[in-house]
N, C-alpha and C positions, 0 to 999 in steps of 0.2 A: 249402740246398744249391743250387748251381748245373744246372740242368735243360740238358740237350746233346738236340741233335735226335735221334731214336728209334734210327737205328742206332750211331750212334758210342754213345749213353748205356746201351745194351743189350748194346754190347759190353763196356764199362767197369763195368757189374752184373756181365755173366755170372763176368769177372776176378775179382772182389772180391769173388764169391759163393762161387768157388773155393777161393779164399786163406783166406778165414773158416772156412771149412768144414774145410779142413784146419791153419791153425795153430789155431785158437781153443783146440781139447781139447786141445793140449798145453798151451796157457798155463793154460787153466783146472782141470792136474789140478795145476799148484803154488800156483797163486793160489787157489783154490778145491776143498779137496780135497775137499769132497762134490759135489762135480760141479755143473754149470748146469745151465739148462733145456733140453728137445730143439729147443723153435724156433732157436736163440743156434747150435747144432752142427748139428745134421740140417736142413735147409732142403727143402720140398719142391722138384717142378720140375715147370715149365712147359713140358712138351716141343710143342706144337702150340698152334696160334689158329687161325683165321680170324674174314674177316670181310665180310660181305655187306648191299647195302641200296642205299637210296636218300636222293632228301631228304627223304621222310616219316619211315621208317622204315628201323635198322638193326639187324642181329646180330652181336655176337661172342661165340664161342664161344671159352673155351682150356679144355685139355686138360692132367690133373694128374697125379703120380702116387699123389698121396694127395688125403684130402679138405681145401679147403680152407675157414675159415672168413671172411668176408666182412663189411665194412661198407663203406655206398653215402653221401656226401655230395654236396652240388652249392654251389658256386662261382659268383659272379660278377661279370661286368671282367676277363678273358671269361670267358661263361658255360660251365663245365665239369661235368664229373661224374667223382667222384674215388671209387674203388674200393680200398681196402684190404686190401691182403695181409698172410697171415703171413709170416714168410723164406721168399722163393721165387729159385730161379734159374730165370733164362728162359733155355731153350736154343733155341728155335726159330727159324728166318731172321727176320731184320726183316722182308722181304720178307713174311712171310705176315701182318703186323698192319698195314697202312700205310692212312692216313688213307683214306675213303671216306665216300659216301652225309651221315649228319647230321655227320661229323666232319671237322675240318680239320687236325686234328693229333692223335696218338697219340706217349702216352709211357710208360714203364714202369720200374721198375730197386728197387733196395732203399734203403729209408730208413733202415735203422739192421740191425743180427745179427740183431732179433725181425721184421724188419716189412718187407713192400713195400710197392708203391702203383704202380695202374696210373690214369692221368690222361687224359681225353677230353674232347677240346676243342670244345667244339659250333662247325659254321657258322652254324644259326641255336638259339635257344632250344628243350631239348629233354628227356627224363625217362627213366626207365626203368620202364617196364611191366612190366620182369620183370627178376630177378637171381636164380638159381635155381642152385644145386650139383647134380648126379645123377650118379649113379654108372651108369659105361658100362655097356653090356649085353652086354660078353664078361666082365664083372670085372674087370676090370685099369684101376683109376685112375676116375678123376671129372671131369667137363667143369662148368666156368661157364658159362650161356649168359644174355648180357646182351641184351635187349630194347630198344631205346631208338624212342620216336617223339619225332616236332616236338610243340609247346606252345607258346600264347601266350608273350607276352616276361612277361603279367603273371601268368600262370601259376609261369612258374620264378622271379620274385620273390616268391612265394609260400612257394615250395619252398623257398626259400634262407632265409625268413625265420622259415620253420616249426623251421630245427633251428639247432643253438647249433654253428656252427662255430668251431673253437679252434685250429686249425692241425695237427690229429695226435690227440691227446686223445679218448678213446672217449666221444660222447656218447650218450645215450638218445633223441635226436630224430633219427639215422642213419637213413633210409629204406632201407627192405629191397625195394624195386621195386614197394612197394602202389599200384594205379591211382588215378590222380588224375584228377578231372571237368576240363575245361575251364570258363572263365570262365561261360558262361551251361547253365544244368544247368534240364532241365524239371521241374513239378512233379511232385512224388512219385506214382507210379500212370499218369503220363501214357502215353500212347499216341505215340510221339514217330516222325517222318514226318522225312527229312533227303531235302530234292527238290534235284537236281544239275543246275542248267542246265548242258548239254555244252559245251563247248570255252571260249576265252574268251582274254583278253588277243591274247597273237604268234599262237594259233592262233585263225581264225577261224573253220575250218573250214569248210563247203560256202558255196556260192554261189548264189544264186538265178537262174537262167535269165534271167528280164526286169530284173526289178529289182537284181539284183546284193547284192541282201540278205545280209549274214552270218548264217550258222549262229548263230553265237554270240549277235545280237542276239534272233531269235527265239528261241530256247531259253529267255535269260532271264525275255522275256517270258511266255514259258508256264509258266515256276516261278514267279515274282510272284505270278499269275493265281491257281493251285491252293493256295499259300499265303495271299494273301487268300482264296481261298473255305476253304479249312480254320477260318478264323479261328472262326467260330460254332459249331463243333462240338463238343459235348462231348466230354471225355476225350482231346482231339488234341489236339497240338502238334506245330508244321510249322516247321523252319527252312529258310533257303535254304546249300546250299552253298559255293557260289559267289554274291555277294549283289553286285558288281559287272563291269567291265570287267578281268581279274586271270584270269592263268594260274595252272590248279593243275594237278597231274602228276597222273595216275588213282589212284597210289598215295595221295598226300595226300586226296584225295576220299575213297575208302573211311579213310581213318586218322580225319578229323572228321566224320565219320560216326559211326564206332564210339567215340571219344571223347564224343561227345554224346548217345551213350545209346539211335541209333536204334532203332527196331523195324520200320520200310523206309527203304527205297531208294527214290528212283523221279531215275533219271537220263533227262533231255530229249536228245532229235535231231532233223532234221531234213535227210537226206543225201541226195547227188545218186545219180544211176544212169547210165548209157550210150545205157540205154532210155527215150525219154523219155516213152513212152505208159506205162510202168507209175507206176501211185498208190495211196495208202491208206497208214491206219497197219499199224504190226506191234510187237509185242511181243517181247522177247527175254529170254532165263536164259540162265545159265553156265552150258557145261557144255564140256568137255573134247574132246569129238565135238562137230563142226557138225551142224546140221541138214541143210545142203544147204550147196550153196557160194557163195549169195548173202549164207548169213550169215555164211562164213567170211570173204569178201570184205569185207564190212562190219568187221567183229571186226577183222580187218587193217588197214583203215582209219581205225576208232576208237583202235584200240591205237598207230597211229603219232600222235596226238599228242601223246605224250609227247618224241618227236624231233623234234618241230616247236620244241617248248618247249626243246630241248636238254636233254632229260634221258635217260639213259642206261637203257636196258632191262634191260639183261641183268644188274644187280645188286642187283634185287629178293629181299628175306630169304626163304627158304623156312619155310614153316611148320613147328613142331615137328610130327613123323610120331606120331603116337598113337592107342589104341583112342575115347579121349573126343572127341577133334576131328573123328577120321572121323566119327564118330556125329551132333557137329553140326552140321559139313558137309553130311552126308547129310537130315538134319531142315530146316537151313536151305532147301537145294534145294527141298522139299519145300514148304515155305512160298512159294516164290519161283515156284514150278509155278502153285500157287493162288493167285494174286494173277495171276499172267498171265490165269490164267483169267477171274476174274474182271472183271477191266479188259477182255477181249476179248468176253463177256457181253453190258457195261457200251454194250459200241460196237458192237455186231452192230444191223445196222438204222436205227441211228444217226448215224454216222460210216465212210467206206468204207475194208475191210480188202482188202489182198493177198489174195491165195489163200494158206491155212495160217499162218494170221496168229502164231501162237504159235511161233516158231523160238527155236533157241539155237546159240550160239558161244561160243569164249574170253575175253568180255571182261572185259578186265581192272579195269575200272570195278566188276563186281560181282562180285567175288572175297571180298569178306569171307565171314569161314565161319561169321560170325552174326549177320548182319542181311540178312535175306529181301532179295532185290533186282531190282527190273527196270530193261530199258533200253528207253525208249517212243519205236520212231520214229513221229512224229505225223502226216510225209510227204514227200513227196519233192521238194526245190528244185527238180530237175529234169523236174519236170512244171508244167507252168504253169495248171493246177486246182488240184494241190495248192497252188504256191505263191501266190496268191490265197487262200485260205483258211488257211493260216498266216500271211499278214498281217492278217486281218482279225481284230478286239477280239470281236467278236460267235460269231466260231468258237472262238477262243481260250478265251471264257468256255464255250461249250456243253462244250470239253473238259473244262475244268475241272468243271464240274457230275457230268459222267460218269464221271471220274475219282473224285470224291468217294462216288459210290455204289457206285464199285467196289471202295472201302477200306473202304464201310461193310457190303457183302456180303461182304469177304473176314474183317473183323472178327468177324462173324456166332457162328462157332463158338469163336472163340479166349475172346470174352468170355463164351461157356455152360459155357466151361473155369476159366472165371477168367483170363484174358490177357489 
């Protein structure tokens, strides 16, 4: 069939969803006098969607009147993900489903009396984490809520290559939104560490006072560092984030994070101030209340480089609201407390801290709601001590050492647990 752009082809469904709907039962009480099937006459409906997200990650939800059943295939030349309906009429605005975040085109409509098909066109290579049916919580009707993040390009030929695509045809190899690893997965049991050198590519973030140094340079260099010395450590494995010169948006950081199986965080800075006698590291958690307002200041600062990169804030997915996620939300916090701690332990007497070194703010960088996360400013370009010893290989490495024993004090209890 010929495929029309979303709203004329949604309106030319909803017609012909109609028409079917109503002649069909009559032709089929003379053609058929023991009647057809209820998909072919009764069609459920699609009365709501949305849809929200970024380029890491996106959501759409629609909204049913009955429950519907589901198969998820992926497509590529372009790389798509093709979702399978029973007979459904979509009555909701187009307006309410239009392309966003990982997709560049949204399409939808009926393929035959028994069957739809709603079609997502990736911008870049991308999966579903989740395809989940639930029944609303006044009773009345059933929502889809589809999960999609980004994925390597060799990832989704993977996907593509895992299931027997036929054009329509029910296979057994249909993915039902089971997570998939990315390309490099750490050994079984590992202890696996994902270090985020901050900023990078168009953002280059702060500037160094004398030398004009970019944030971004330094950063990377201080994850290299900690991922070499990680190297000889049992039971760790460390990758880098960001492993070049290359803009990621804070959402896709946390996304290849939790795709790679982290069990922390440890995202680098090194940001200017106004004041330029104040120096030292400081440690920071997520947390929804600032500490004060130097860290809200910062968090603000942090958080616009995604605008810098031209990525759009405010269509970040929200998380499913539930009793399980509060709880690991709350658990993760928890872990991400003691790991500051630790790290601030690690550096007392050692390396100079601000006064109340342990703060927290909104950042958006460590939002995942399970994998433990800090954000380490290591010190301030705008001080010209600190920035002398963020350039120097010899300080760089002392962090690095001290950092390491503060992953190996925070490890302490979790491995008496078994973790």
């Amino acid at each position: 069939m010929k495929w029309s752009r979303p709203r004329r082809f949604a309106v030319q469904t909803r017609a012909f969803a109609r028409i079917v709907a109503v002649v069909l039962p009559v032709v089929a009480a003379f053609a058929f006098p023991g009647g057809v099937k209820a998909a072919s006459s009764d069609p459920i409906a699609a009365y709501a969607a949305r849809i929200v997200g970024d380029r890491a990650r996106t959501r759409i939800v629609m909204e049913f009147d009955r429950k519907p059943e589901i198969e998820v295939r992926y497509i590529a030349k372009p790389d798509r993900i093709v979702v399978d309906l029973p007979s459904t009429v979509f009555t909701f605005p187009d307006a309410d489903l239009q392309a966003r975040g990982l997709f560049r085109d949204i399409r939808y409509g009926s393929m035959d009396v028994d069957s739809a098909r709603l079609v997502l066109t990736a911008e870049r290579p991308a999966r579903l984490v989740g395809s989940e049916v639930m029944a609303n919580e006044d009773g009345k009707g059933y929502r889809l809520v589809l999960d999609a993040e980004m994925v390597t390009a060799q990832d989704f030929e993977k996907l593509v290559a895992s299931q027997a695509w036929n054009g329509g045809e029910q296979t057994t190899a249909a993915t039902r939104g089971d997570r998939v690893g990315g390309s490099e997965q750490a050994s079984p049991g590992a202890f696996v560490i994902a270090i985020d050198a901050g900023h990078g590519g168009i953002d280059a973030g702060a500037a160094g006072a004398a030398t004009k140094t970019a944030e971004k340079e330094i950063t990377l260099a201080f994850a290299k560092a900690l991922k070499e010395r990680l190297k000889p450590e049992a039971g760790i494995e460390a990758f880098l984030v960001r492993e070049g010169d290359e803009f990621l948006s804070l959402s896709e950081r946390v996304t290849i994070a939790r795709q790679r199986g982290a069990n922390l965080l440890i995202s680098f800075h090194a940001d200017t101030l106004g004041q330029n006698n104040i120096r030292g590291a400081t440690v920071y958690t997520i947390s929804d209340k600032a500490s004060d307002r130097m860290a809200a200041d910062l968090a603000e600062r942090e958080n616009h480089s995604d605008a810098v990169g031209g990525v759009n804030q405010s269509t970040e997915p929200a998380e499913v609201s539930d009793i399980l996620l509060d709880l690991t939300r709350r658990e993760t916090q928890a872990f991400s407390i003691s790991l500051a701690d630790a790290v601030v332990k690690s550096f007392e007497g050692q390396v100079a801290l601000i006064n109340n070194p342990h703060r927290y703010a909104g950042f958006r960088v460590l939002q995942a709601h399970d994998v433990p996360s800090i954000l380490l400013e290591i010190g301030f370009l705008s001080n010209k001590d600190d920035e002398k010893l963020l350039l120097d290989p010899a300080w760089r490495a002392k962090i690095a050492d001290l950092l390491v024993a503060a992953i190996k004090r925070y490890r302490v209890p979790l491995v008496a647990n078994g973790g």
